[in-house]
RODO-2510 file (C-alpha; in nm, 4 decimals, decimal comma):
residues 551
     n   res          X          Y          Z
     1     x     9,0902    10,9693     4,7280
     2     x     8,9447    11,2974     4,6254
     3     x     9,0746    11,4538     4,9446
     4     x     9,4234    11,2888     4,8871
     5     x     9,4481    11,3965     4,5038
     6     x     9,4252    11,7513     4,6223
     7     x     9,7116    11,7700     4,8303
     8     x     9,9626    11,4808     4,6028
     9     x     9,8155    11,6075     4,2332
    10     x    10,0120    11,9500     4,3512
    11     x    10,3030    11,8013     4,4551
    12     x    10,3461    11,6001     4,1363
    13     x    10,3371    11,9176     3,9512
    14     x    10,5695    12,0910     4,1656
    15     x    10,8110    11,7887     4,1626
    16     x    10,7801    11,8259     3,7724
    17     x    10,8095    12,1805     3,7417
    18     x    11,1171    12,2127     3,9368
    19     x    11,3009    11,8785     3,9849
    20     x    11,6446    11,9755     4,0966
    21     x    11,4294    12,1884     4,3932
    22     x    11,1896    11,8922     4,4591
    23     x    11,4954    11,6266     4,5080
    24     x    11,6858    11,9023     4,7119
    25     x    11,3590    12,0029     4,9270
    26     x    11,3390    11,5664     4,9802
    27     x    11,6988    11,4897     5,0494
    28     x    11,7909    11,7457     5,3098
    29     x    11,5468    11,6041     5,5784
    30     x    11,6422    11,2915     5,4735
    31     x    12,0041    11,3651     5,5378
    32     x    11,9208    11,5748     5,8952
    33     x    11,7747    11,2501     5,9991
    34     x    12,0511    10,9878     5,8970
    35     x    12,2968    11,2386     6,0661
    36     x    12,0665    11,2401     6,3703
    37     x    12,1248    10,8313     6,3746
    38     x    12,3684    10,9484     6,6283
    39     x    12,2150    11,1073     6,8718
    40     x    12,0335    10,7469     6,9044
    41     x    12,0763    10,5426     7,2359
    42     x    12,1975    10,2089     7,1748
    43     x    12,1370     9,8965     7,3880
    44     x    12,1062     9,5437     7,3334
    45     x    11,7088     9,4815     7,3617
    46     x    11,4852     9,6935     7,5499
    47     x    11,4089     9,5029     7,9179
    48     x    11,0857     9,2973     7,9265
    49     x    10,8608     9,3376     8,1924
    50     x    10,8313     9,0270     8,3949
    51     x    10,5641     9,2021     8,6427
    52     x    10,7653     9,1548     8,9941
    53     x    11,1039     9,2516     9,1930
    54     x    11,4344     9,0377     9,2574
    55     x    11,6314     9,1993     9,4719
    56     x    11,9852     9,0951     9,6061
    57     x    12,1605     9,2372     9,9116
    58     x    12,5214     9,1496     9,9718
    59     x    12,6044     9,1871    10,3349
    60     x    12,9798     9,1542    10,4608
    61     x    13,0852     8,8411    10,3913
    62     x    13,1896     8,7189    10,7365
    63     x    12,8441     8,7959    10,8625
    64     x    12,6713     8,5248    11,1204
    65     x    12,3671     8,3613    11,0285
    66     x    12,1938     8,4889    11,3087
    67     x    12,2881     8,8736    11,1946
    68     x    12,2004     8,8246    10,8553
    69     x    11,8795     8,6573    10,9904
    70     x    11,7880     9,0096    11,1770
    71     x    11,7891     9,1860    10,8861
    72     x    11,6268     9,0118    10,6553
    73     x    11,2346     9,1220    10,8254
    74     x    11,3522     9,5233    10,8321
    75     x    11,4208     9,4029    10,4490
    76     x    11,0676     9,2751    10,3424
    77     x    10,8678     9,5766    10,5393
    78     x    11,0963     9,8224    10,3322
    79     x    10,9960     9,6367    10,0408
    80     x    10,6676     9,5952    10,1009
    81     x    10,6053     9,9791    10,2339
    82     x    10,5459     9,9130    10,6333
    83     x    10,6365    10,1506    10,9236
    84     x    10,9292    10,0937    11,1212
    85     x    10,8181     9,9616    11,4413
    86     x    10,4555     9,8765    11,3634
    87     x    10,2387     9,5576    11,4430
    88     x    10,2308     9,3349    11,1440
    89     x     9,8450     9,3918    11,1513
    90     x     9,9239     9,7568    11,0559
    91     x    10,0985     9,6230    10,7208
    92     x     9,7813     9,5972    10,5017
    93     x     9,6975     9,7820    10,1580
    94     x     9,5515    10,0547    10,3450
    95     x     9,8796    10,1437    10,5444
    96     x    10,1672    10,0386    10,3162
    97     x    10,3655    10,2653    10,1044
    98     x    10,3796    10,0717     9,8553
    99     x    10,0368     9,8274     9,7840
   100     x    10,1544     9,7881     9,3831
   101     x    10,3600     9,4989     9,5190
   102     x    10,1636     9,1791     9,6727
   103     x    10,3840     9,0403     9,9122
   104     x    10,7797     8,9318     9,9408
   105     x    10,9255     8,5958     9,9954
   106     x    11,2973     8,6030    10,1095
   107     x    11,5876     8,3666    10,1252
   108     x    11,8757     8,3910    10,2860
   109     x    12,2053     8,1815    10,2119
   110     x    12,2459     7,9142     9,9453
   111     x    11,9935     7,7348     9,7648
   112     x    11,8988     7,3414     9,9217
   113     x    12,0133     7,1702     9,6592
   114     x    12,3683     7,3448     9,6975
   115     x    12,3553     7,4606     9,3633
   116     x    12,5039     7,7945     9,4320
   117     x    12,8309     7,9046     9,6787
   118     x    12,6372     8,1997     9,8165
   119     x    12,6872     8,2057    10,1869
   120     x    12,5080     8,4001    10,4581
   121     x    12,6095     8,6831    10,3399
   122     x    12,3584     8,6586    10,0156
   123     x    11,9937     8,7743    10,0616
   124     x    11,7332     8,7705     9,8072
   125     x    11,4224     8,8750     9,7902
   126     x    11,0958     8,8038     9,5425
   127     x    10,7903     9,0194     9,5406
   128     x    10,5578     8,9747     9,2644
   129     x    10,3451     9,3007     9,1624
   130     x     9,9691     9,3153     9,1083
   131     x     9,8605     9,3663     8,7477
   132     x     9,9157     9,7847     8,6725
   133     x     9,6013     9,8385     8,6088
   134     x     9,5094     9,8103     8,9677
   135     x     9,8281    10,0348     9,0863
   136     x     9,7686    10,3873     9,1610
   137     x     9,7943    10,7060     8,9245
   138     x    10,1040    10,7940     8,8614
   139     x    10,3123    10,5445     9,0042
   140     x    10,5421    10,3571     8,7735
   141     x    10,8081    10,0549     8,8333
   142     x    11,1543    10,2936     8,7896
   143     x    10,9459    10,4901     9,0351
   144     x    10,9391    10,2467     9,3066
   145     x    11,2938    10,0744     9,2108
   146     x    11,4265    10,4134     9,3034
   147     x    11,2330    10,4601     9,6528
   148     x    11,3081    10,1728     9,7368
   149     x    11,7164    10,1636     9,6685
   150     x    11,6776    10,4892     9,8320
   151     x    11,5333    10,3771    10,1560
   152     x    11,7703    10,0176    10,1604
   153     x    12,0908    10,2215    10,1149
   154     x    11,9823    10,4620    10,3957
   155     x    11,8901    10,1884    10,6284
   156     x    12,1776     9,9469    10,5638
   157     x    12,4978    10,1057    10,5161
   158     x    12,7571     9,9572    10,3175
   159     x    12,5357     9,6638    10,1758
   160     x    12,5409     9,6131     9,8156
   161     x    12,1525     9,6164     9,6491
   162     x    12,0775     9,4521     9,3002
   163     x    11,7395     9,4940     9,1560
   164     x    11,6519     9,2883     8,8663
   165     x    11,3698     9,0405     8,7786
   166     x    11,3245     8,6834     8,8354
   167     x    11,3809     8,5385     8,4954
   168     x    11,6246     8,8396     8,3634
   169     x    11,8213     8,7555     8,7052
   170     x    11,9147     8,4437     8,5783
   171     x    11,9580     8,5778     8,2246
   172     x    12,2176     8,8265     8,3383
   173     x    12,4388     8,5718     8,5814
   174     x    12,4611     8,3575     8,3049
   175     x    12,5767     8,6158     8,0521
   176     x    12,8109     8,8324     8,3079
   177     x    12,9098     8,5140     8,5206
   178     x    12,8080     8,7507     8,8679
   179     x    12,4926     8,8380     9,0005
   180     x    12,4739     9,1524     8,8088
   181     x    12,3488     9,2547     8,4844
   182     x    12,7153     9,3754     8,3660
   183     x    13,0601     9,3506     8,5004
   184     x    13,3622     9,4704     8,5027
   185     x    13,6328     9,1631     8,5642
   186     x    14,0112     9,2919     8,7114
   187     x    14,1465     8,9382     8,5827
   188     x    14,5563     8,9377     8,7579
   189     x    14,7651     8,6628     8,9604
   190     x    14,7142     8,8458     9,2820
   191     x    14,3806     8,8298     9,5049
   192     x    14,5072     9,2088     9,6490
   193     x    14,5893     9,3876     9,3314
   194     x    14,2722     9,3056     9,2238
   195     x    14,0617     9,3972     9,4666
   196     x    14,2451     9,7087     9,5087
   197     x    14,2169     9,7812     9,1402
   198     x    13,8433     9,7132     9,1692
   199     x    13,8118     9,9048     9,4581
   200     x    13,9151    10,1877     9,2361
   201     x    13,7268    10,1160     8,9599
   202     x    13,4037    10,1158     9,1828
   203     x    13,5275    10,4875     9,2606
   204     x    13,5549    10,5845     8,8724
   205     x    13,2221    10,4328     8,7948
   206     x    13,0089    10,5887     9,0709
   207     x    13,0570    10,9442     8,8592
   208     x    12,9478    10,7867     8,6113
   209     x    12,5203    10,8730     8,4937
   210     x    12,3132    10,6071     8,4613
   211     x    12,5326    10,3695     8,6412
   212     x    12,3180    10,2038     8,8879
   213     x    12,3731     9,9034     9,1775
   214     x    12,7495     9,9638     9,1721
   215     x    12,9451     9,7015     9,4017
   216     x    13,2070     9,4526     9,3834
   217     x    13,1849     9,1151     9,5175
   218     x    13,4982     9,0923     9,7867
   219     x    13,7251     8,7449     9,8095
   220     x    13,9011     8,8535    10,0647
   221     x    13,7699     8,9383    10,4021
   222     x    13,7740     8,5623    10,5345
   223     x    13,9014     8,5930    10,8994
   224     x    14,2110     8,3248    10,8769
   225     x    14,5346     8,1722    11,1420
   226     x    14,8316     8,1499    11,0149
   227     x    15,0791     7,9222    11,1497
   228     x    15,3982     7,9542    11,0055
   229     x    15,6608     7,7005    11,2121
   230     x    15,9965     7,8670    11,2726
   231     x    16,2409     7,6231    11,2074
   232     x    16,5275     7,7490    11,4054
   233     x    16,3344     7,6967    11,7719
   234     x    16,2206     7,4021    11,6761
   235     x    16,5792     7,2869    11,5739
   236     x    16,6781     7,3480    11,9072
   237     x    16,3863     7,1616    12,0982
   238     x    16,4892     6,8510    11,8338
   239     x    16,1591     6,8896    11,6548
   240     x    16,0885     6,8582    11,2956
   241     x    15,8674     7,1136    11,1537
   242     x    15,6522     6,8098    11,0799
   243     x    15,5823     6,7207    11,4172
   244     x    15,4180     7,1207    11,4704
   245     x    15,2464     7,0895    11,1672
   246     x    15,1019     6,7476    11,2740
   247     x    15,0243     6,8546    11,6346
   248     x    14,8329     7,1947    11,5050
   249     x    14,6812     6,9237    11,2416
   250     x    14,5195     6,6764    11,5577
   251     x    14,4773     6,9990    11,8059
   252     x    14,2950     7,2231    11,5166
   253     x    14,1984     7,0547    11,2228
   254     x    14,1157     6,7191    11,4299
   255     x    14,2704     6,3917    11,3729
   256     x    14,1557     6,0068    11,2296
   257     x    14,2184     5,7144    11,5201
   258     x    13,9720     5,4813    11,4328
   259     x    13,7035     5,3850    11,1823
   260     x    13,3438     5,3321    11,2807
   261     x    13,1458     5,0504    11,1137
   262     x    12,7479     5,0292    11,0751
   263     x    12,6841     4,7416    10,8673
   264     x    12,8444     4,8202    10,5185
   265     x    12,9420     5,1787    10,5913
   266     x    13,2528     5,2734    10,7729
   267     x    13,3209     5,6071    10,8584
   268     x    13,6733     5,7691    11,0177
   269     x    13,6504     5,8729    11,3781
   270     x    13,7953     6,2171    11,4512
   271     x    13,9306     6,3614    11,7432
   272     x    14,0765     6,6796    11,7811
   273     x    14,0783     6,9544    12,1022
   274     x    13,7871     7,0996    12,2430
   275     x    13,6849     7,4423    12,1656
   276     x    13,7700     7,6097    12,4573
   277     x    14,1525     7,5248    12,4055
   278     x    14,1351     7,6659    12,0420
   279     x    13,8956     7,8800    12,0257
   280     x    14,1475     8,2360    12,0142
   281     x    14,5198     8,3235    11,9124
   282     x    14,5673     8,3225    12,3062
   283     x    14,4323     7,9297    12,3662
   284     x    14,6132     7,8587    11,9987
   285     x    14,9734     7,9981    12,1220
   286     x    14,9267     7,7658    12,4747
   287     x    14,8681     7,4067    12,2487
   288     x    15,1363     7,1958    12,4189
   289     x    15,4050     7,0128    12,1756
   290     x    15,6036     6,7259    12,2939
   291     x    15,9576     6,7041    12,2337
   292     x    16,1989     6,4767    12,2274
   293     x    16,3525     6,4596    12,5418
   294     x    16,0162     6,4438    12,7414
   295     x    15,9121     6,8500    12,7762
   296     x    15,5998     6,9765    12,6667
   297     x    15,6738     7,3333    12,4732
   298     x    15,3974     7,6391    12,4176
   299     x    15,3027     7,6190    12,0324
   300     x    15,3886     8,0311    12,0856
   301     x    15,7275     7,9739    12,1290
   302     x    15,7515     7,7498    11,8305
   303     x    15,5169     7,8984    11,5364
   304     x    15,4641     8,2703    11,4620
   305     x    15,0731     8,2864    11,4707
   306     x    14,8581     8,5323    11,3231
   307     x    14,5455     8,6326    11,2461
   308     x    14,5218     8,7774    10,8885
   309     x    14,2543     8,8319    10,6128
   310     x    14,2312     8,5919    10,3997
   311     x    13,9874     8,4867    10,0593
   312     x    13,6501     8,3600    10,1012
   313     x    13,5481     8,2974     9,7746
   314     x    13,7917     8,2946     9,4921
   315     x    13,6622     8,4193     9,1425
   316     x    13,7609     8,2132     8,8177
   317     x    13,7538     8,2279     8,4714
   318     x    13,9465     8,0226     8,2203
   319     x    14,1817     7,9442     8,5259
   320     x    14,2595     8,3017     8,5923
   321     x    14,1443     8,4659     8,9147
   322     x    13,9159     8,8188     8,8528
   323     x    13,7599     9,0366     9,0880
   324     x    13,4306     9,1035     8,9587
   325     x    13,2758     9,4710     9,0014
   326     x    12,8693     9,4819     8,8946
   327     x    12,6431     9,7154     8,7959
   328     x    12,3252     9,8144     8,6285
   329     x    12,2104    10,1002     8,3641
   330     x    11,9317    10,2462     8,4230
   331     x    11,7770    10,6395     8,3004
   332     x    12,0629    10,6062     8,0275
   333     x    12,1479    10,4112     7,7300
   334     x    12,3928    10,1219     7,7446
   335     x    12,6353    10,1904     7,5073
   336     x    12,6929    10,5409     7,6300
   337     x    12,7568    10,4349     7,9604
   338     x    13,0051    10,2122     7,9092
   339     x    13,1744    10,4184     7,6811
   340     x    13,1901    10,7188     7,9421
   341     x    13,3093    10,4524     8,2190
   342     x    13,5349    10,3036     7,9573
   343     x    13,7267    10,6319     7,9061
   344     x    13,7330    10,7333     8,2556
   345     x    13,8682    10,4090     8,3835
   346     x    14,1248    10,3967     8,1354
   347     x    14,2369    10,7380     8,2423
   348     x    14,2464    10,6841     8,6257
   349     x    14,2954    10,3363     8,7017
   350     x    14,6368    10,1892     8,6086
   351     x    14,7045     9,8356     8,5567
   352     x    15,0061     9,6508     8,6235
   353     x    15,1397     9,4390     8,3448
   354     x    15,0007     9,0853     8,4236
   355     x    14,5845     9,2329     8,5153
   356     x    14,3317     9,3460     8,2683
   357     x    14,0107     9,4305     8,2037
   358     x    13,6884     9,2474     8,0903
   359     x    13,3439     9,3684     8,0554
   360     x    13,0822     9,1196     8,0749
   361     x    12,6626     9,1484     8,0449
   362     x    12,4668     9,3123     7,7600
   363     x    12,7625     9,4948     7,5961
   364     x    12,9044     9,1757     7,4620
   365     x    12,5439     9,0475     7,3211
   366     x    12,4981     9,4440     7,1661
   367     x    12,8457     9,4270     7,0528
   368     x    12,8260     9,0709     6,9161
   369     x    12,5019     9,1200     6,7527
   370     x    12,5990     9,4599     6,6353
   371     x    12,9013     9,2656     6,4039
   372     x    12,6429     9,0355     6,2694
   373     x    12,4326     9,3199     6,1568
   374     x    12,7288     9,4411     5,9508
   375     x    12,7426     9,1558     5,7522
   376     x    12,4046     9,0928     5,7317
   377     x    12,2590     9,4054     5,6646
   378     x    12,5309     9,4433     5,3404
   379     x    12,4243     9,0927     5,2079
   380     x    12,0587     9,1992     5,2800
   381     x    12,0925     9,5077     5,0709
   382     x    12,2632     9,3586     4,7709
   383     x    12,0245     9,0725     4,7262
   384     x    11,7590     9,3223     4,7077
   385     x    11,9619     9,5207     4,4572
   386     x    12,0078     9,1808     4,2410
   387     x    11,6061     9,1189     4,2686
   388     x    11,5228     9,4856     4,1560
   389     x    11,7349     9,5082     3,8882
   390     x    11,6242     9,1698     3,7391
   391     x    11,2661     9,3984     3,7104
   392     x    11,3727     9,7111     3,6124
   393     x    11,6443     9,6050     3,3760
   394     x    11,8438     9,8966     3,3993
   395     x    12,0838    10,0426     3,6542
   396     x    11,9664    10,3719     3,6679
   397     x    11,5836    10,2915     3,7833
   398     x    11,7455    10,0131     4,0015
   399     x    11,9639    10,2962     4,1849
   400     x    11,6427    10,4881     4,2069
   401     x    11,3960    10,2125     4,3503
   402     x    11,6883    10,1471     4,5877
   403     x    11,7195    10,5339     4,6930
   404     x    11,3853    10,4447     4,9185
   405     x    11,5518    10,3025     5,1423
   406     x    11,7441    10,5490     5,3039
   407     x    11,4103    10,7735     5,2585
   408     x    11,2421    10,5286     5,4815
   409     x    11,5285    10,4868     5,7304
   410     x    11,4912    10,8536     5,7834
   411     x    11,1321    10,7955     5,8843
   412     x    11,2383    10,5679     6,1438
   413     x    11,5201    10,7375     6,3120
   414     x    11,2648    11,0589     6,3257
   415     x    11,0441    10,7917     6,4780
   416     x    11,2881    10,7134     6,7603
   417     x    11,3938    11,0249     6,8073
   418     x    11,0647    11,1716     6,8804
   419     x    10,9572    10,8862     7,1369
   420     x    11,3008    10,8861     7,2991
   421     x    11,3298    10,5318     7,2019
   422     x    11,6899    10,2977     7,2277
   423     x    11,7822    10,2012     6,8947
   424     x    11,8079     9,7967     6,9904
   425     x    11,8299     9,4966     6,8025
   426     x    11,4017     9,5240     6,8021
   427     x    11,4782     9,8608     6,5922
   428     x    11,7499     9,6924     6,3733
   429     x    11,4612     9,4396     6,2715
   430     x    11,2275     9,7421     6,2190
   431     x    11,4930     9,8928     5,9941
   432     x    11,4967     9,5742     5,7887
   433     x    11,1407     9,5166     5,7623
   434     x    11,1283     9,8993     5,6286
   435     x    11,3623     9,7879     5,3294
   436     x    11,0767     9,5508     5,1813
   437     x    10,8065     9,8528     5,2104
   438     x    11,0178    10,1154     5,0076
   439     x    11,1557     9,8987     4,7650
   440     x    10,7791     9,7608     4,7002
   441     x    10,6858    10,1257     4,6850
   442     x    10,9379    10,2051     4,4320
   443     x    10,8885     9,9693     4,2261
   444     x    10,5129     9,9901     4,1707
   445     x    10,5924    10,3781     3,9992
   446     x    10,9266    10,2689     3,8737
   447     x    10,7825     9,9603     3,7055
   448     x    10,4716    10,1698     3,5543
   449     x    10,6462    10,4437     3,4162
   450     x    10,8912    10,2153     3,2255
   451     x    10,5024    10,0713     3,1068
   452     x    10,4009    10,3599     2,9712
   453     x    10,7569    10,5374     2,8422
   454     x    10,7600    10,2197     2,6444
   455     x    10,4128    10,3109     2,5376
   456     x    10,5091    10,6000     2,3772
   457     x    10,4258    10,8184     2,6385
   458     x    10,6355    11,1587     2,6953
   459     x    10,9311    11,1738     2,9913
   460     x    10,7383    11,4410     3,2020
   461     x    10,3996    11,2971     3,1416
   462     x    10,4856    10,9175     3,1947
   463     x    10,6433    10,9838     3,5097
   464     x    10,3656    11,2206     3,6015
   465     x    10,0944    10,9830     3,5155
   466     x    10,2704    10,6964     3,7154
   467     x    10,2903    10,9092     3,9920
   468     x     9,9073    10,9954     3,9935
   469     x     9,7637    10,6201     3,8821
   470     x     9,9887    10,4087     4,1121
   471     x     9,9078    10,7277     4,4331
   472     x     9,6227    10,4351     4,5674
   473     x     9,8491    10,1333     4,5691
   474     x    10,1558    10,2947     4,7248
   475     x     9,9429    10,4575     4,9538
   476     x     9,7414    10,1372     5,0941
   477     x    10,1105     9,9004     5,1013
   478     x    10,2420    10,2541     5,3620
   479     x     9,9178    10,2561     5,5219
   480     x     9,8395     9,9071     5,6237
   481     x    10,1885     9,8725     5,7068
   482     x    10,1354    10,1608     5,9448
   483     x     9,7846    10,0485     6,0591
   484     x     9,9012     9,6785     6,1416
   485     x    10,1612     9,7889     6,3812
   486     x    10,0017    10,1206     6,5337
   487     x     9,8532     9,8554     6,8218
   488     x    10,2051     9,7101     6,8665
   489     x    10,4038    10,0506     6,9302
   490     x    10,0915    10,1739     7,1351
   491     x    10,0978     9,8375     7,3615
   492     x    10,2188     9,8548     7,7571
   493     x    10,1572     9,4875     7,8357
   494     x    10,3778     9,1930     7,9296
   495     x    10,6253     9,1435     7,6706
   496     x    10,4866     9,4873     7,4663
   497     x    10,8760     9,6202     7,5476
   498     x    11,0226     9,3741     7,2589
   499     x    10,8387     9,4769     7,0066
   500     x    10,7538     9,8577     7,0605
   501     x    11,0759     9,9691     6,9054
   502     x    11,0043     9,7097     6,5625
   503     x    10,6709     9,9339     6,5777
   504     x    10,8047    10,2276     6,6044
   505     x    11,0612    10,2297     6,3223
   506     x    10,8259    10,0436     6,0756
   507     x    10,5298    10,3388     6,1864
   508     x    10,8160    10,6481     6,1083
   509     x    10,9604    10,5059     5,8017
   510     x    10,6018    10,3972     5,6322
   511     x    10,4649    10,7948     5,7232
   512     x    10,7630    10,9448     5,5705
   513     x    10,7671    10,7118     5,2307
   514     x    10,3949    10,8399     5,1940
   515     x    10,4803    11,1671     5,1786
   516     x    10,8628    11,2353     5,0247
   517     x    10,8735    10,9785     4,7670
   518     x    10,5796    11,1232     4,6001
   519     x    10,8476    11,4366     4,5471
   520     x    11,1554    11,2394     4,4989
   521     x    11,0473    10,9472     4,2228
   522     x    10,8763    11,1919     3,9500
   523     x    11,2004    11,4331     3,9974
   524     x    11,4693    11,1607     3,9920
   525     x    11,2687    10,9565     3,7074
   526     x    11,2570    11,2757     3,5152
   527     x    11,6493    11,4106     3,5929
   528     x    11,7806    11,0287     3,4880
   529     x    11,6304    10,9489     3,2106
   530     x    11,5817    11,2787     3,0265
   531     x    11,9486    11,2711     2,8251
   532     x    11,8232    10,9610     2,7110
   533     x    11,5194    11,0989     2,5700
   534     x    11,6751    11,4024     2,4105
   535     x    11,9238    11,1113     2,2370
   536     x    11,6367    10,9422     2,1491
   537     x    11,4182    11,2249     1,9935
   538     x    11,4098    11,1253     1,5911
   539     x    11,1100    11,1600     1,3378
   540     x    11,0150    10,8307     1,4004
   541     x    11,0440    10,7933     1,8063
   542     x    11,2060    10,4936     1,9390
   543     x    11,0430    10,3003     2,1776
   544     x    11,1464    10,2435     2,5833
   545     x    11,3120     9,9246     2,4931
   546     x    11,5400    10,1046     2,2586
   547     x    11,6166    10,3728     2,5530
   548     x    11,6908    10,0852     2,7787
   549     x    11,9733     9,9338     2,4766
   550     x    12,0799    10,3110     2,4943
   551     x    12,1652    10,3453     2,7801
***
């Protein structure tokens, strides 16, 4: 304490000596750092470190099983860090680019249990990562996420990549309603508007920083025949347009005769053409129709048959049809992003009347959450007023006990500034947590120099006295505050990304209320309260609770 009454003793005097100074001197930094509040990153809560890869390719969406099946090995050895064209002995530790991650288990298609409508075109991949402290110096996850989109894109052409993490996979699907962390939904009556609008949008975005695994998930692009009967020829054959749609029904789409009984179960017998007569637009247009009068005529000279793209998946939401674009943040904040792609697509994409937009994923939690905060943090703020003012019994001490707060707020943005931290919803409860320590700190001086005003004590020397006897318990509330997180915001374990931002705000904001309070109270306490001693000065001096009717 000896050590720390040299340096505070000084400043009490100096805050005494020249108060209007020593509150100036404390409230400009204080007011540099508030206005730095937004330069602050903002996104929802900072991503927790599950300790492996998901990764999701989206191949063209009529791709064969057997093609998607060939790609799916040049996939893993990526992944994993093998040569191109070595023997799988070759793949070890020693030999792989990458021996961080342990091995990778693909899938390819839908789930078994038919949960999801992910055809072949849908590959995922899982590779779990050995613990980091057996990875090599200097390499780091966003390290290898961006080698390895790197080599995928260069490899496979035109296939859409998604990296995420096993449990924050199914996290994001269920808050974006894709397989992406966020989304931008072109919601409209018509399949092609949309996908053309998204189409664009994908353009717009990809200028975009920090934008990351841009695609869009195509419904159309389903090979389909259409058959469309032309009613005039088959007027003058004597056909119905009936009878073509129920030969192309029994030729094509095959045909009930009969039902098939094995003990209780029945089951419909269907017959239709063999493949070789249907199996092309040529072997389609030659399907024989019988007419009336005995003649067998060429389905060609009856129908108008094309082949046309057609949806493969249709996207819905509330009974509206969207075409979902998906993408991921990463090197850059959330909210900026957006924002930026925000502007930009409302500049360069126009909508037609009945589409609009929707954006889906962490934005709407951050954005939610963000509107609860503003109610919250109001109703937080005035309950503490109500419980400090029930102590102090006087607005003007109340108004200064309460002025630590934005003191220690300062501490924390400084905090987050300096460690290029996100403020998050973590921070947000950092910021809270920071209210209880200033006001506590306040109100131990505030509280004491009300004691010893009422005492009899003189205005400079009671708040100067305060300032020195309560130094120890102000000092060990910052300290142990500070002390009890400093593991926390120094952590780099499993789960340490939650609660490093809490850590880092409650560290900033305890430093700074152990050093500009100690300037700020003794000035303020003196500034408020001294018209009410010069009032009070008679030959017989009135005591503090005679101020306090005063005032």
């Amino acid at each position: 304490m000896r050590a720390l009454n040299s340096v505070y003793l000084p400043l009490f005097a100096f805050a005494l000596r020249r108060q209007k100074l020593a509150v100036a001197l404390a409230a400009v930094p204080v007011l540099l750092a508030l206005l730095g509040f937004g330069l602050l990153g903002r996104e929802f809560m900072p991503h927790l470190e599950e300790g492996n890869f998901w990764i999701r390719a989206t191949l063209p969406t009529s791709i064969s099983l057997e093609q998607s099946a060939k790609y799916v090995g040049r996939m893993r050895a990526i992944v994993l860090g093998c040569k191109e064209g070595g023997a799988p002995e070759d793949c070890n530790d020693s030999h792989r680019a990458r021996p961080e991650i342990e091995t990778v288990i693909s899938q390819l298609g839908r789930p078994d249990d038919g949960t999801d409508v992910s055809g072949f075109y849908n590959i995922e991949l899982f590779a779990p990562l050995k613990p980091s402290d057996e990875w090599r110096r200097g390499v780091t996850k966003e390290r290898m996420t961006e080698e390895m989109a790197k080599e995928l894109r260069e490899t496979f052409p035109g296939v859409i990549f998604n990296f995420s993490q096993v449990i924050a996979d199914n996290v994001e699907e269920a808050m974006s309603g894709v397989k992406g962390e966020n989304t931008v939904k072109v919601i409209g009556p018509d399949l092609h508007v949309n996908e053309k609008k998204a189409e664009e949008i994908v353009g717009v975005m990809s200028t975009v920083a920090g934008v990351a695994d841009l695609g869009m998930f195509h419904s159309l692009g389903q090979p389909d025949v259409r058959i469309t009967p032309d009613r005039v020829q088959c007027g003058r054959y004597g056909l119905n347009v009936g009878d073509v749609e129920a030969v192309v029904q029994a030729a094509i789409g095959g045909q009930a005769v009969t039902q098939v009984y094995e003990g209780e179960k029945h089951f419909d017998l269907t017959v239709r053409w063999a493949p070789a007569f249907r199996r092309d637009l040529r072997s389609i247009h030659n399907i024989l129709v019988a007419a009336p009068d005995g003649s067998s005529v060429p389905l060609g000279q009856l129908a108008q048959i094309v082949q046309q793209e057609g949806p493969s998946l249709i996207y819905r939401e509330d009974n509206r049809r969207y075409a979902p674009v998906k993408f991921s943040v990463r090197g850059r904040d959330l909210a900026s992003t957006i924002d930026e792609a925000q502007r930009k697509i409302a500049d360069k994409v126009k909508l037609p009347y009945d589409t609009h937009l929707e954006w889906a994923g962490e934005i709407n939690q951050l954005n939610e959450t963000t509107g609860r905060l503003f109610l919250i943090i109001p109703l937080t703020l005035l309950l503490i007023a109500f419980l400090v003012y029930s102590s102090v019994k006087n607005w003007v001490d109340m108004l200064i006990v309460l002025a630590g707060i934005p003191v220690a707020c300062s501490g924390g943005v400084v905090a987050l500034l300096a460690t290029g931290t996100n403020f998050s919803i973590s921070a947000a409860m950092g910021f809270i947590s920071i209210f209880g320590i200033a006001i506590q700190d306040a109100l131990i001086v505030v509280t004491y120099t009300q004691r010893l005003w009422a005492e009899g004590a003189d205005l400079e020397e009671g708040a100067r006295v305060a300032a020195e006897r309560r130094l120890r318990p102000v000092l060990m509330t910052t300290f142990v505050a500070m002390l009890g997180l400093f593991p926390a915001a120094l952590s780099h374990g499993i789960g340490s990304e939650t609660q490093k931002p809490l850590a880092i705000v409650v560290i900033g904001g305890a430093l700074v209320l152990a050093i500009l309070p100690r300037i700020l109270q003794p000035a303020l306490l003196v500034l408020a309260h001294r018209r009410a001693f010069d009032r009070a000065k008679t030959p017989d001096r009135q005591r503090w609770t005679a101020l306090e009717s005063d005032q």
